[in-house]
Backbone bond lengths (Angstrom), bond angles and torsions (degrees), N, CA, C in turn:
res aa  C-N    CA-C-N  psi(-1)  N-CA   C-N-CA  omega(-1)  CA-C   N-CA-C  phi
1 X - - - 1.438 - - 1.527 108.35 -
2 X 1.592 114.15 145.78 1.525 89.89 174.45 0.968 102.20 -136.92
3 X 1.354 115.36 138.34 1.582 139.78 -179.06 1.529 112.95 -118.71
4 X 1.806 111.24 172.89 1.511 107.45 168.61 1.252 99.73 -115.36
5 X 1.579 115.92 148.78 1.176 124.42 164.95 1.399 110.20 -135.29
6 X 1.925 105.88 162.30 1.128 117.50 -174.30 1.566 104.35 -108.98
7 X 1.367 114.48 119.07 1.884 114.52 -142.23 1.867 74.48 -117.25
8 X 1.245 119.64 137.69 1.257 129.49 142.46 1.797 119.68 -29.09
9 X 1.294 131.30 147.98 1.428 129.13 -178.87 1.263 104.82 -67.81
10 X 1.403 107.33 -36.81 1.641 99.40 -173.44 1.288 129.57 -67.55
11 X 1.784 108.35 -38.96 1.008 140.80 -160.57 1.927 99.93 -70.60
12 X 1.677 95.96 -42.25 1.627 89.70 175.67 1.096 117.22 -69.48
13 X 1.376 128.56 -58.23 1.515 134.99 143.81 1.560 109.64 27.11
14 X 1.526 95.19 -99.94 1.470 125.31 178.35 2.089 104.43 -39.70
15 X 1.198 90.96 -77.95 1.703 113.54 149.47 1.969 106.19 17.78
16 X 1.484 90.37 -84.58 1.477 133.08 -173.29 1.072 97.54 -52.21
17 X 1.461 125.55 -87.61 1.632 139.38 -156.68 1.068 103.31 -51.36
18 X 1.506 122.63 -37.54 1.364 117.47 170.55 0.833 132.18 -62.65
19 X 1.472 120.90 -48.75 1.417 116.34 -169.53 1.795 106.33 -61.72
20 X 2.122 106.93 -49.73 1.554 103.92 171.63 1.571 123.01 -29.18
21 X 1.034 115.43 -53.15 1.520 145.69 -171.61 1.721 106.14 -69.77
22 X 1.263 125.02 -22.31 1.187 134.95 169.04 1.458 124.53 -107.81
23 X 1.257 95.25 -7.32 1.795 100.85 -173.09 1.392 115.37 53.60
24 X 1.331 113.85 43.74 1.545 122.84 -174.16 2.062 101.77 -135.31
25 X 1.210 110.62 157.95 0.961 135.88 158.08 2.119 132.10 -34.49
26 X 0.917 111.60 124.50 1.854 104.38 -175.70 1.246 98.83 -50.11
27 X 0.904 126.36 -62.89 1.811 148.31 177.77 1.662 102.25 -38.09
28 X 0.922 119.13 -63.00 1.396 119.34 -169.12 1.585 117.74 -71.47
29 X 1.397 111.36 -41.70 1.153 123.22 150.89 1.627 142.83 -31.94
30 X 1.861 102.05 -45.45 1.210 114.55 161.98 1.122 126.13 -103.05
31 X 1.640 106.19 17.50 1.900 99.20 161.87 1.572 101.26 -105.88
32 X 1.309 120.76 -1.00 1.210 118.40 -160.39 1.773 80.22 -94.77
33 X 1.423 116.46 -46.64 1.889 109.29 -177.28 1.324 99.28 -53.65
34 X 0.986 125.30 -71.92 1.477 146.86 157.39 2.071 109.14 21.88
35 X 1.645 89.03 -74.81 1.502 120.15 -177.32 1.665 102.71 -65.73
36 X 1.021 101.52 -52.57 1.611 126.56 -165.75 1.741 85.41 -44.13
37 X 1.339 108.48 -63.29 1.081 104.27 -157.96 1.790 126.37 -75.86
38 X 1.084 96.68 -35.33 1.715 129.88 153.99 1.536 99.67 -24.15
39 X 1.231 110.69 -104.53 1.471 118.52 162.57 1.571 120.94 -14.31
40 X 1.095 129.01 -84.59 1.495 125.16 152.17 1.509 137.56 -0.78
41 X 1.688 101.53 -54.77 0.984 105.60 165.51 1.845 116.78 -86.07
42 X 1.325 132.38 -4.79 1.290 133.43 166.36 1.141 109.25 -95.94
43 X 1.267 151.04 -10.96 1.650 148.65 123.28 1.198 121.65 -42.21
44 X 1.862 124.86 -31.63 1.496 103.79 159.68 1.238 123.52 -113.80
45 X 1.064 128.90 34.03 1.746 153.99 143.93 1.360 115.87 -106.81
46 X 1.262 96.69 141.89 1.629 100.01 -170.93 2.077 93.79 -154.33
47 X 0.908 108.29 136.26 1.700 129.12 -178.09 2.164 90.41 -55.55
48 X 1.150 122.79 141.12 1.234 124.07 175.34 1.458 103.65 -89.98
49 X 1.337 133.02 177.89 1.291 150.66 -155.36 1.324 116.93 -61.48
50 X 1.302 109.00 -39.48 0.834 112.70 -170.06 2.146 111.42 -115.98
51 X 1.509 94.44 14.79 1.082 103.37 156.57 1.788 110.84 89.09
52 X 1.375 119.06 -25.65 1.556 122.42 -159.53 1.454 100.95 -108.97
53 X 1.505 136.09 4.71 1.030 143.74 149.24 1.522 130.59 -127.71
54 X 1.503 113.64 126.16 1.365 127.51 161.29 1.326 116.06 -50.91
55 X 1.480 103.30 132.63 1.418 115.19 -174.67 1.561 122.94 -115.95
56 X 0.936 144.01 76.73 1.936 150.63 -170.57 1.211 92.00 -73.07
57 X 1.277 83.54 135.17 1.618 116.28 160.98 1.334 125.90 -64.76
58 X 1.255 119.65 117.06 1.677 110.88 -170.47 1.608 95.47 -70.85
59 X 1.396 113.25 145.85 1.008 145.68 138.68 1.530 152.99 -97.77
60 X 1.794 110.26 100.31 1.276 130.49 -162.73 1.483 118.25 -9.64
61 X 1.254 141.38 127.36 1.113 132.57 -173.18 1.328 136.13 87.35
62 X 1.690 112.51 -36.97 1.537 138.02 -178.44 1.665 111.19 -81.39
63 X 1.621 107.14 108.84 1.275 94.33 166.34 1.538 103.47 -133.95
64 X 1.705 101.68 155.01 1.336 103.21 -175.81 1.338 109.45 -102.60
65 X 1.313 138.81 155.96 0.936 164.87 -145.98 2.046 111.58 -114.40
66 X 1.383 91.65 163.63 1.843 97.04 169.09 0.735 106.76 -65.11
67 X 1.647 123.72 -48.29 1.559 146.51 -142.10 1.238 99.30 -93.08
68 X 1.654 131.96 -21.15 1.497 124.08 -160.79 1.367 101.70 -92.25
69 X 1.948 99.53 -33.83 1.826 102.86 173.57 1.370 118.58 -65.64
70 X 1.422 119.87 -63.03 1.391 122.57 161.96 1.353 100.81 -16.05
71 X 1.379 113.12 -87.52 2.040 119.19 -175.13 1.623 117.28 -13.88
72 X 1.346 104.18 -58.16 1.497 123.46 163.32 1.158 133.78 -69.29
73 X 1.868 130.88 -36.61 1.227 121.92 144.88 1.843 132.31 -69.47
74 X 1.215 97.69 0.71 1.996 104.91 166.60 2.043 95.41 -75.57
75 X 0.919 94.38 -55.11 2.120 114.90 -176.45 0.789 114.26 -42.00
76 X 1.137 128.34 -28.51 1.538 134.20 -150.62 1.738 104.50 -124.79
């Protein structure tokens, strides 16, 4: 499909080298980051037991806070 998008500098950057470096397409390149990343994030979430809550993977070092939930339940 082709659309326009407004891609971050970096993101084209990265974007670019790749595709050169792959012998592939800008476009193809950033659905493949795109996916890449998609996926990733549904490998470290997973539905809890009982199905009605999302579950993240803790990550070493990372802790969240009262203040970080609050932050996120004002957002939401």
């Amino acid at each position: 499909m082709r659309t326009t998008l407004d891609l971050d500098d970096r993101v084209l950057v990265i974007a670019k080298a790749r595709a050169r470096a792959n012998k592939t397409s800008l476009g193809a390149e950033v659905s493949r980051l795109a996916i890449e990343t998609i996926e990733r994030g549904e490998r470290e979430a997973a539905p809890s037991a009982d199905g009605r809550f999302l579950v993240l993977t803790a990550r070493p070092g990372h802790r969240i806070t009262d203040d970080m939930v609050a932050d996120a339940l004002e957002d939401w």
